[in-house]
N, CA and C of each residue as an Amber inpcrd file, in Angstrom:
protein
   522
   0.3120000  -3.3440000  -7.5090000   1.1910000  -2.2400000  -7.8560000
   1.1070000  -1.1070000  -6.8360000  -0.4540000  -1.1450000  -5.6590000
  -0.2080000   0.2570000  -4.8770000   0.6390000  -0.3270000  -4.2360000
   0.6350000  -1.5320000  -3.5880000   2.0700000  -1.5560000  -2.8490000
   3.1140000  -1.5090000  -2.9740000   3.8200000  -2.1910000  -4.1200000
   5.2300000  -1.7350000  -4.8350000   4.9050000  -0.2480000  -4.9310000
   4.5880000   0.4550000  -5.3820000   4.6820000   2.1140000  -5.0890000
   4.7750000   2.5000000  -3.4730000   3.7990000   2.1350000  -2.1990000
   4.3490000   2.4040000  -1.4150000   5.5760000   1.5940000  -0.7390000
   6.1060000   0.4830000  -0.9950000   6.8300000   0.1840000  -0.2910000
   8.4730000   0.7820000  -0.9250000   8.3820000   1.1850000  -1.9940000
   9.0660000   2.0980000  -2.7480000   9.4790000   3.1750000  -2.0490000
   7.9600000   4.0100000  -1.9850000   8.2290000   4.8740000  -0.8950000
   8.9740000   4.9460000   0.4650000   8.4340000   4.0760000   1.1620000
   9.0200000   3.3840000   2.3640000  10.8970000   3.2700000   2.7090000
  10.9630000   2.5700000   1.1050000  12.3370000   2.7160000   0.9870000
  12.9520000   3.5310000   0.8990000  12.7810000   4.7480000   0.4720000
  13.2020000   5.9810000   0.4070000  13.4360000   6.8120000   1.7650000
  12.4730000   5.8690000   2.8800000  12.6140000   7.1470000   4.3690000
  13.5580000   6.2710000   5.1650000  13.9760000   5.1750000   5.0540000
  15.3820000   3.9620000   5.4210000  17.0710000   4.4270000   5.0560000
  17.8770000   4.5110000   6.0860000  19.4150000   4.9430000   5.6710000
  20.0420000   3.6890000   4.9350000  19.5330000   2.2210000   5.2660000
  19.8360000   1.3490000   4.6920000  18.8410000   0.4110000   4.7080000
  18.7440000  -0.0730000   3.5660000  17.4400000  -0.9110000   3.8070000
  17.9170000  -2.8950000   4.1180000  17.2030000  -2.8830000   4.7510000
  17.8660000  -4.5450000   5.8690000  17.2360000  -5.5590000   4.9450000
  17.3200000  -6.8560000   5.2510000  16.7890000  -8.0280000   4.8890000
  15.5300000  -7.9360000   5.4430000  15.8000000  -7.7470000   6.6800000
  14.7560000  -7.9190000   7.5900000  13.3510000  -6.5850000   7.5300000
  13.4400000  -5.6000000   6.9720000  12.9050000  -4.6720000   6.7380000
  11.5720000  -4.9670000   5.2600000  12.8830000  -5.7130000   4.4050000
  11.9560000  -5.7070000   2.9650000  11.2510000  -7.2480000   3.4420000
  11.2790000  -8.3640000   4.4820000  10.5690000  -9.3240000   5.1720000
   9.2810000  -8.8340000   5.4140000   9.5090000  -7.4740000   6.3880000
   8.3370000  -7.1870000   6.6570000   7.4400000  -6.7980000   6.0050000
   7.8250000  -5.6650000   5.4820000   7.3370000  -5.1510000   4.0820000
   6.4600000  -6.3000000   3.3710000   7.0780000  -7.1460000   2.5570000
   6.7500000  -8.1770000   2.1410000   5.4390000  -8.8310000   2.6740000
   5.4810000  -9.1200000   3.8940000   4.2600000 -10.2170000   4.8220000
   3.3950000  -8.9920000   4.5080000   3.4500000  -7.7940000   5.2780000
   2.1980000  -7.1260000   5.6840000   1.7630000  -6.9100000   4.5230000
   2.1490000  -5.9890000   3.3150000   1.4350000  -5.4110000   2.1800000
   1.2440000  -7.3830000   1.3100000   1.8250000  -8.1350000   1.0550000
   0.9540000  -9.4930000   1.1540000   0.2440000 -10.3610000   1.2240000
   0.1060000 -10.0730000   2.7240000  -0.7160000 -10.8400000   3.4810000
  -2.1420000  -9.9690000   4.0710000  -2.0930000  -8.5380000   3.3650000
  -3.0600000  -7.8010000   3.4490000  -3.2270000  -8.1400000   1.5720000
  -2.8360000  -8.1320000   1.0120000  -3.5550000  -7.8870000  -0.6140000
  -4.3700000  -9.5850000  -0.2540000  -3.5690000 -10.4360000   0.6990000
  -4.1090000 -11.9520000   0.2690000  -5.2350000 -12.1290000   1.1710000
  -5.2160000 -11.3660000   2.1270000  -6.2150000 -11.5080000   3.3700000
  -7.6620000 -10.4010000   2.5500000  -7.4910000  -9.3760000   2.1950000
  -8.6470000  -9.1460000   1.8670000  -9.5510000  -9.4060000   0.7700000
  -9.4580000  -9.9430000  -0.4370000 -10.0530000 -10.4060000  -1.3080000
 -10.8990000 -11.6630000  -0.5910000  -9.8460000 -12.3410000   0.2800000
 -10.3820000 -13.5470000   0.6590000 -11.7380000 -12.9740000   1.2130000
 -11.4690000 -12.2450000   2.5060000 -12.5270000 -11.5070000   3.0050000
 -13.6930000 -11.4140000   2.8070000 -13.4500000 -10.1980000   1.4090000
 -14.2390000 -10.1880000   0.2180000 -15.4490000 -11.1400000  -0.3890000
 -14.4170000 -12.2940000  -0.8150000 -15.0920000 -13.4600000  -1.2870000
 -15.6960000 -14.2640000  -0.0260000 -15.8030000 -14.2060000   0.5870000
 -16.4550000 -14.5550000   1.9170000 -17.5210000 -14.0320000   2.3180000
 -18.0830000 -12.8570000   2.0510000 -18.8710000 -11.6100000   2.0420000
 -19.7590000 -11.5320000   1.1160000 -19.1860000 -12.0460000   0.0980000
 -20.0010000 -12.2680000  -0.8830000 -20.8040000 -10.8860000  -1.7270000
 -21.5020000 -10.9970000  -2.6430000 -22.1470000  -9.8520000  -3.4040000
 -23.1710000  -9.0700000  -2.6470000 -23.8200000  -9.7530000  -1.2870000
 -24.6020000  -9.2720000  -0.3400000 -24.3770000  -7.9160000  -0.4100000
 -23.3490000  -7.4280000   0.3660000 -22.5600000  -6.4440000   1.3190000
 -21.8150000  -5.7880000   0.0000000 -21.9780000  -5.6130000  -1.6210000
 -21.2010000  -5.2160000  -2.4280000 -21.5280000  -3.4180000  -2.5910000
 -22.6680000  -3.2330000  -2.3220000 -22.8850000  -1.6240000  -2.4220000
 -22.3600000  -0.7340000  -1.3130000 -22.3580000  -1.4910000  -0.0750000
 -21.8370000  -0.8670000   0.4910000 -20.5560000  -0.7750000   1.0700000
 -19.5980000  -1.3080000   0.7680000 -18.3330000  -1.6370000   0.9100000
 -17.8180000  -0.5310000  -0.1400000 -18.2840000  -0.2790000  -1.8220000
 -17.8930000   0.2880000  -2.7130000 -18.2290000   2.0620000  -2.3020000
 -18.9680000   2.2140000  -1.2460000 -19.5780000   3.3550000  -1.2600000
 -18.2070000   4.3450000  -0.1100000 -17.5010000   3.3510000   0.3760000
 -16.6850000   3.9870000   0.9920000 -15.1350000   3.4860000   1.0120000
 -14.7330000   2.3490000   0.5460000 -13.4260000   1.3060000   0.3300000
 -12.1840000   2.8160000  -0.4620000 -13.1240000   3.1930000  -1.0760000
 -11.6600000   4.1980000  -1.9240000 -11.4180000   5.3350000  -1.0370000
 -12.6530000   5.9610000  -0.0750000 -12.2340000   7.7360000   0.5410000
 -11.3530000   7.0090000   2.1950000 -11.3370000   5.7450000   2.1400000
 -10.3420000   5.1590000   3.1870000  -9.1330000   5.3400000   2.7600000
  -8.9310000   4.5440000   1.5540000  -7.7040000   4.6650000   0.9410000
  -6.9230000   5.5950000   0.6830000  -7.6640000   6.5090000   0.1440000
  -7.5880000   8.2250000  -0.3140000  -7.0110000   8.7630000   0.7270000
  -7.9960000   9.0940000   1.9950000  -6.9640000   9.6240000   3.2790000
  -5.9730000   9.1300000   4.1500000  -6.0300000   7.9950000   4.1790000
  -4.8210000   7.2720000   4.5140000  -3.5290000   7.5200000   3.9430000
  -3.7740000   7.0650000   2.7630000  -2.0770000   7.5900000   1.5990000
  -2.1150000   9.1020000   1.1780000  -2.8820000   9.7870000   1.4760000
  -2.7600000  11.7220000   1.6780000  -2.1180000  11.4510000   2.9060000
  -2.6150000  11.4580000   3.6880000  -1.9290000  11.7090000   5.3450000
  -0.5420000  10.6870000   5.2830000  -0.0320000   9.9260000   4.6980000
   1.4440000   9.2230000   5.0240000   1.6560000  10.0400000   3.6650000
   1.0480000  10.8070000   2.5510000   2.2400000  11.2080000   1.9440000
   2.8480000  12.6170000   2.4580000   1.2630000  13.4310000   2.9300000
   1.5160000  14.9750000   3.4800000   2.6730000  14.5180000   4.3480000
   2.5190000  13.4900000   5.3610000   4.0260000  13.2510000   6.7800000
   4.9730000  13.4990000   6.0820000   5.2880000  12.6940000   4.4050000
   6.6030000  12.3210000   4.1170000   6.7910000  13.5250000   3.4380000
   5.9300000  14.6310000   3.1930000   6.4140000  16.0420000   2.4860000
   7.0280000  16.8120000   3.9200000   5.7940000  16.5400000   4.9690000
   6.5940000  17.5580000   5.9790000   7.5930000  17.2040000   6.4790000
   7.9470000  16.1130000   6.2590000   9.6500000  15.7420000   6.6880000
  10.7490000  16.0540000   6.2210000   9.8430000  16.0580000   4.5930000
  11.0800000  16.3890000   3.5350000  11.7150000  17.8450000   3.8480000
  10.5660000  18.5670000   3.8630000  10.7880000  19.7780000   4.1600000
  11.3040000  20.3800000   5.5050000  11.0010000  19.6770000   6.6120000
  11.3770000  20.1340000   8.1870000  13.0650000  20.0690000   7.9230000
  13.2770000  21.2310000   8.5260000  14.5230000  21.4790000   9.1840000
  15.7580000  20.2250000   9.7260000  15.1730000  19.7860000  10.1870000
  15.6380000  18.2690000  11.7520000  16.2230000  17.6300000  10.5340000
  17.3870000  17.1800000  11.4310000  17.8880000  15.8640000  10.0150000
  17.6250000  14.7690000  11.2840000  16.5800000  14.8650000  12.0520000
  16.6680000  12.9770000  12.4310000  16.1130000  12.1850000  11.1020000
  16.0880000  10.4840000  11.5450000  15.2220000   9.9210000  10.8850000
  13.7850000  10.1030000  10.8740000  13.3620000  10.3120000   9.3730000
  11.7330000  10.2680000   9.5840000  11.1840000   9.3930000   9.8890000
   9.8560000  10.1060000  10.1940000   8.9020000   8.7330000  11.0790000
   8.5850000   8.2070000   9.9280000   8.5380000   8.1900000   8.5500000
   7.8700000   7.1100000   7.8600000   8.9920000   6.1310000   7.6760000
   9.9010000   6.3480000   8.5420000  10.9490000   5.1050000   8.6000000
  10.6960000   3.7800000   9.4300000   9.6360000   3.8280000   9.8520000
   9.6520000   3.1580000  11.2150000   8.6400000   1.9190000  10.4220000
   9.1190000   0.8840000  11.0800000   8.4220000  -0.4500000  10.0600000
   7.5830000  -1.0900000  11.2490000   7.0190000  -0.3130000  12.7120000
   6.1180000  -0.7190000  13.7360000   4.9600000  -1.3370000  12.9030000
   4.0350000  -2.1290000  13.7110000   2.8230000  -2.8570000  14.0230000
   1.8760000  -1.1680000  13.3690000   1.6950000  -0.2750000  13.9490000
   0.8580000   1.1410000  13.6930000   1.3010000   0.9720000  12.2740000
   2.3290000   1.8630000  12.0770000   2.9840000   1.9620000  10.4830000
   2.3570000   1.4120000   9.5410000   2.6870000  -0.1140000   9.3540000
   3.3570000  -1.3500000   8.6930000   1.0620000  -1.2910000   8.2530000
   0.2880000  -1.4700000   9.4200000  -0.9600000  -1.4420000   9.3190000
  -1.6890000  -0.6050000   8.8220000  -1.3670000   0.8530000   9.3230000
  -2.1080000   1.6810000   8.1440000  -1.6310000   1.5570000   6.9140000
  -0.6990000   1.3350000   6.4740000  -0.6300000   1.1670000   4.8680000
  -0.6580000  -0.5960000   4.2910000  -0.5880000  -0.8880000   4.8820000
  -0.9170000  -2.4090000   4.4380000  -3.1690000  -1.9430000   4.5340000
  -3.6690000  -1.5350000   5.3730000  -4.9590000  -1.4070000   4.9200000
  -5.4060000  -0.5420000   4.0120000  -4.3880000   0.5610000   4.2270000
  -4.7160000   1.9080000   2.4370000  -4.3250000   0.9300000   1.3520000
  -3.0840000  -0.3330000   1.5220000  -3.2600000  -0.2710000  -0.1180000
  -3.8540000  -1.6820000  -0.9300000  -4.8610000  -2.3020000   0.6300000
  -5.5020000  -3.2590000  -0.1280000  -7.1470000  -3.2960000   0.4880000
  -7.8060000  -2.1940000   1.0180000  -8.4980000  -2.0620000   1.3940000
  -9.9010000  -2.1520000  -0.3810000  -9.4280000  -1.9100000  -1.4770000
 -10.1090000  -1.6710000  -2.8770000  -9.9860000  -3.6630000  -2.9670000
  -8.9930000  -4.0900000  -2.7070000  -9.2420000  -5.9980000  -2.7390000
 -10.1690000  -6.4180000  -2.2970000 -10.8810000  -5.5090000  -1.3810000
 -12.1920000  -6.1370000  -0.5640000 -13.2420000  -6.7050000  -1.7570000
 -13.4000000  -5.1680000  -2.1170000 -14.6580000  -5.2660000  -3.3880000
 -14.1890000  -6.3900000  -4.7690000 -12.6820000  -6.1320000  -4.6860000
 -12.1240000  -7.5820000  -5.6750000 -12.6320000  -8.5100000  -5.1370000
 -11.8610000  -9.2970000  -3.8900000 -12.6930000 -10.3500000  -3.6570000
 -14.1270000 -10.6670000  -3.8530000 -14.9980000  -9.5080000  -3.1690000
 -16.5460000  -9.8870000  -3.7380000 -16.5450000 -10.2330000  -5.1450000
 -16.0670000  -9.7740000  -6.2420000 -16.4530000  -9.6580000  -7.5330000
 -15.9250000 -10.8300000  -7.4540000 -14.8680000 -11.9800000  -7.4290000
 -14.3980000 -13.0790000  -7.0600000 -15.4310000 -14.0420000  -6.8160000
 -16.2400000 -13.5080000  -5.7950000 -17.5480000 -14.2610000  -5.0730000
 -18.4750000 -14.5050000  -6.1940000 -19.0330000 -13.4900000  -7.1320000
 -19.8730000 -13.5680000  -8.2160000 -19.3510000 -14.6230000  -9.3760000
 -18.0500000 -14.8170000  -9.5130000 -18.1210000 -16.2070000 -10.7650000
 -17.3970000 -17.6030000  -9.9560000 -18.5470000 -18.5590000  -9.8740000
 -18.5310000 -19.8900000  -9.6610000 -17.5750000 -20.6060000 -10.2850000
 -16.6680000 -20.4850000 -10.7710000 -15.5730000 -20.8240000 -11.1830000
 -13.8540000 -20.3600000 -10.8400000 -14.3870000 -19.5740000  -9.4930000
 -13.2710000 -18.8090000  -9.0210000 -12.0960000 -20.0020000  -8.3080000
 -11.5330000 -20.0240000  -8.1460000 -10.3420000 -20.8980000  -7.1660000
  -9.7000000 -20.2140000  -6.0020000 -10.1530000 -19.6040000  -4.9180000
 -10.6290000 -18.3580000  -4.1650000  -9.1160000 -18.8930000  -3.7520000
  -8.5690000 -19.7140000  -3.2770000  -7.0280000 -20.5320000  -2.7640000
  -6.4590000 -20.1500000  -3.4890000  -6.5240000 -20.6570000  -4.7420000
  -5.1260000 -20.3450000  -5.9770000  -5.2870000 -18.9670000  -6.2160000
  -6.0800000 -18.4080000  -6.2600000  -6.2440000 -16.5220000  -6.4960000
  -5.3510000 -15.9390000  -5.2620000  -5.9630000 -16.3130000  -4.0140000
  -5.2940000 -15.5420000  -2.9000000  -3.9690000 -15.7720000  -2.4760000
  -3.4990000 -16.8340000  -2.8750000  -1.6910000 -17.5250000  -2.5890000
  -0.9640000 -16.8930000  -3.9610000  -1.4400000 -17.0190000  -4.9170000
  -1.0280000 -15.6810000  -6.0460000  -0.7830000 -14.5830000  -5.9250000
  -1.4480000 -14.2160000  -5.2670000  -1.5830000 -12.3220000  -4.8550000
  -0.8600000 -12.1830000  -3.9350000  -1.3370000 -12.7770000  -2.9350000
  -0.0130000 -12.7730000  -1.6980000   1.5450000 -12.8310000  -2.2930000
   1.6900000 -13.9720000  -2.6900000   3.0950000 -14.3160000  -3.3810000
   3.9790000 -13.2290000  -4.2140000   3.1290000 -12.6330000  -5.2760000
   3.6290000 -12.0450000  -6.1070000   3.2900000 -10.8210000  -5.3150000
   2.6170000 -10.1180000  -4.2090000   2.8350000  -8.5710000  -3.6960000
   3.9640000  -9.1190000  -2.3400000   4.1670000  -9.9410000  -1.8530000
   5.2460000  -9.7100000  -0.7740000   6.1680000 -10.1380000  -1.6650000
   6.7600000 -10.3800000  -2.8100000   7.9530000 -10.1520000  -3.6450000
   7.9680000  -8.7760000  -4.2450000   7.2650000  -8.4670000  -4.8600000
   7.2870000  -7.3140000  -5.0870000   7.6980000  -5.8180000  -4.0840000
   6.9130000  -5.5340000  -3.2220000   6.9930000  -5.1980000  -1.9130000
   8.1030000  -5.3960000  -1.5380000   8.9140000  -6.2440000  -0.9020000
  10.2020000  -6.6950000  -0.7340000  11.6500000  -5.6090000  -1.5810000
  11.1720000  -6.1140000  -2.7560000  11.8180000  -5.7130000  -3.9750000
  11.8660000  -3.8020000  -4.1330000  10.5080000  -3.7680000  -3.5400000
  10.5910000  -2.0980000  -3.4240000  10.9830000  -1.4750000  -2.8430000
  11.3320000  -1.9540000  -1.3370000  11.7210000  -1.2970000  -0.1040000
  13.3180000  -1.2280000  -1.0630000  14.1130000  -2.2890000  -1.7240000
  15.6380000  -2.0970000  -1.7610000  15.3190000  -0.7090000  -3.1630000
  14.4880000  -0.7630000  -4.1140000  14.8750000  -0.1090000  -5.2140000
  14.2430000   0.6230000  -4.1020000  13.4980000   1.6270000  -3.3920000
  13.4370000   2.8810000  -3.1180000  15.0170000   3.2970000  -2.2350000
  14.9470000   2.5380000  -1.4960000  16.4150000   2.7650000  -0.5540000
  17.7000000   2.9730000  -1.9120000  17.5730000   2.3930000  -2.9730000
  18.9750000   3.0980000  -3.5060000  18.5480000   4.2030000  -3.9660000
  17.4080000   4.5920000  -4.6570000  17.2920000   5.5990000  -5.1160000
  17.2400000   6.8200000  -3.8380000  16.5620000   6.4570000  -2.7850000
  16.5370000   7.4500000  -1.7610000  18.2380000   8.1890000  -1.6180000
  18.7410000   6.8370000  -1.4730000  20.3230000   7.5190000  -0.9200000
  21.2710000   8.3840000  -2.0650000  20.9200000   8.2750000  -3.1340000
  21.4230000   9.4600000  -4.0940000  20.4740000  10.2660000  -4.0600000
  19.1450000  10.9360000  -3.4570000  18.9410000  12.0620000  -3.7710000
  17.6740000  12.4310000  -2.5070000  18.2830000  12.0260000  -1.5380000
  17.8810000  12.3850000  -0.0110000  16.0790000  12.8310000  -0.4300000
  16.1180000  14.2600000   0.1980000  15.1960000  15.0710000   0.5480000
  14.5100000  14.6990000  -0.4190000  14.6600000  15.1810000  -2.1940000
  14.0650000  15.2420000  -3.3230000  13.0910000  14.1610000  -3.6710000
  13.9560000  12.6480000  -3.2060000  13.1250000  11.4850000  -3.1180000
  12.1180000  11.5120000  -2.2050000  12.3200000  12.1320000  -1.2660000
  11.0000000  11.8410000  -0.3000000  10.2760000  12.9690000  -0.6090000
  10.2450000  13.5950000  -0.7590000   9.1980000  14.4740000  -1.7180000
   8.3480000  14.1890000  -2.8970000   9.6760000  13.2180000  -3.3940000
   8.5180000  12.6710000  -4.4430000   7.6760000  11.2480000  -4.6000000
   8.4620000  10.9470000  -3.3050000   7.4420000   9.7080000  -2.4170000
   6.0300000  10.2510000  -1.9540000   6.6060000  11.4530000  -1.1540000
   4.9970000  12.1300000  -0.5240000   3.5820000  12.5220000  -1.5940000
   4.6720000  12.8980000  -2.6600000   3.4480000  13.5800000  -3.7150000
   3.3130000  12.0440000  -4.4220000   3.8810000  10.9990000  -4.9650000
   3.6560000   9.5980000  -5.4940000   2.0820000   8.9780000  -4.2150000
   2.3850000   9.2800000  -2.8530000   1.5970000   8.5060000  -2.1800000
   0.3030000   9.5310000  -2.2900000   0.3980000  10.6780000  -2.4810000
  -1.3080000  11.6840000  -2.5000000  -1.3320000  11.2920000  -3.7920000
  -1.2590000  11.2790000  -4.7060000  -1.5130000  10.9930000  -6.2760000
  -1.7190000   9.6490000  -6.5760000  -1.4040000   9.1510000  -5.7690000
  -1.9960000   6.9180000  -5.5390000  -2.9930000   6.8610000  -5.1410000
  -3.3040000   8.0770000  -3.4150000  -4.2640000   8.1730000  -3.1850000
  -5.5760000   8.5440000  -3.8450000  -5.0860000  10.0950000  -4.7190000
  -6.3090000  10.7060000  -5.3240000  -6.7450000   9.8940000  -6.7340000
  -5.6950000   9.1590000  -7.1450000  -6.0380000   7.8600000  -8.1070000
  -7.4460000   7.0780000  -8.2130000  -7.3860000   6.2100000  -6.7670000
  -7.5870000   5.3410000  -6.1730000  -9.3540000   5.9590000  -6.1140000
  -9.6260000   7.2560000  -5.8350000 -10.5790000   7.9130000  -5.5180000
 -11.2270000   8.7930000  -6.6660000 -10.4320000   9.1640000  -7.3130000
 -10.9520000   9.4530000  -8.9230000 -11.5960000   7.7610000  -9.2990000
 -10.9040000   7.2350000  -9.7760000 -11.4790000   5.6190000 -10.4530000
 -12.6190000   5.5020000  -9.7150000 -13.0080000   5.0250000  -8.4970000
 -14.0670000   4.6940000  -8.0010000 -15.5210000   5.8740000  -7.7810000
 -14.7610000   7.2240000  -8.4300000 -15.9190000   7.7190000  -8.6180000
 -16.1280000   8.3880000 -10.2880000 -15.3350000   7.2050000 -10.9450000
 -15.9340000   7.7150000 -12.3530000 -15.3130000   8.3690000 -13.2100000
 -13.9620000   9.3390000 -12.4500000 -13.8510000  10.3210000 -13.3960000
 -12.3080000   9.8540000 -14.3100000 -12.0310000   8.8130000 -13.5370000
 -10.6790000   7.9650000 -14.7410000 -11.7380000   6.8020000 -15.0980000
């Protein structure tokens, strides 16, 4: 679900959102939810304290800093396109690692029951977040285009409030 929220977002900073756009979308936030659990479970319970001791204040500043961009855009003057429009290799990577960087410690916990199917878990996750994902880039893009600025504002404050989520939970206080 953090990715359907950001790729939501995403959709919202697009004048039209492409086939080829919600593709990408799709693979990276995907193939990052499917790539890191695996990881994870690879890593095993060894490495579990310390992965947890820092996996969420990654996440946290990552999706603060792409949501603060998408407030100061909202707000700047310039009617170019914003930069959180841009679906680059940079882009596409910092938020494909903010919003599955917490799968790590999934996967480990994965690692702890001997009955896991680490294949059928990770082709699941993948599957169902690059559909999803996909699916978000078009519902943010319609909603973006009836209400411009307002939407990306409330993309920016959706992505600090995913973030500070993400970082409350892992320290207790949700």
């Amino acid at each position: 679900m953090d990715a359907f929220a950001v790729a939501v977002c995403k959709g919202l900073a697009v004048k039209k959102a492409k086939i080829s756009q919600m593709l990408i979308a799709g693979a990276w936030f995907g193939g990052f939810q499917a790539l890191m659990p695996l990881i994870g479970y690879f890593l095993g319970s060894a490495f579990n304290s310390y992965i947890e001791k820092f996996d969420h204040w990654v996440a946290f500043v990552l999706l603060a800093l792409i949501g603060a961009n998408m407030l100061r855009e909202a707000f700047s003057k310039e009617e170019e396109k914003p930069a959180d429009a841009s679906f680059g290799v940079k882009t596409m990577l910092i938020m494909a690692i903010a919003t599955s960087i917490d799968a790590l410690a999934g996967g480990i916990a994965l690692a702890m029951d001997a009955n896991t199917n680490i294949w059928g878990a990770v082709a699941c996750i993948g599957v169902i977040t690059f559909l999803l994902s996909a699916a978000g880039i078009k519902i943010g893009n319609i909603f973006g285009a009836k209400y411009k600025s307002k939407a990306e504002i409330a993309g920016g404050v959706i992505l600090i409030l995913l973030g500070l989520k993400i970082l409350l939970e892992h320290l207790g206080v949700l």
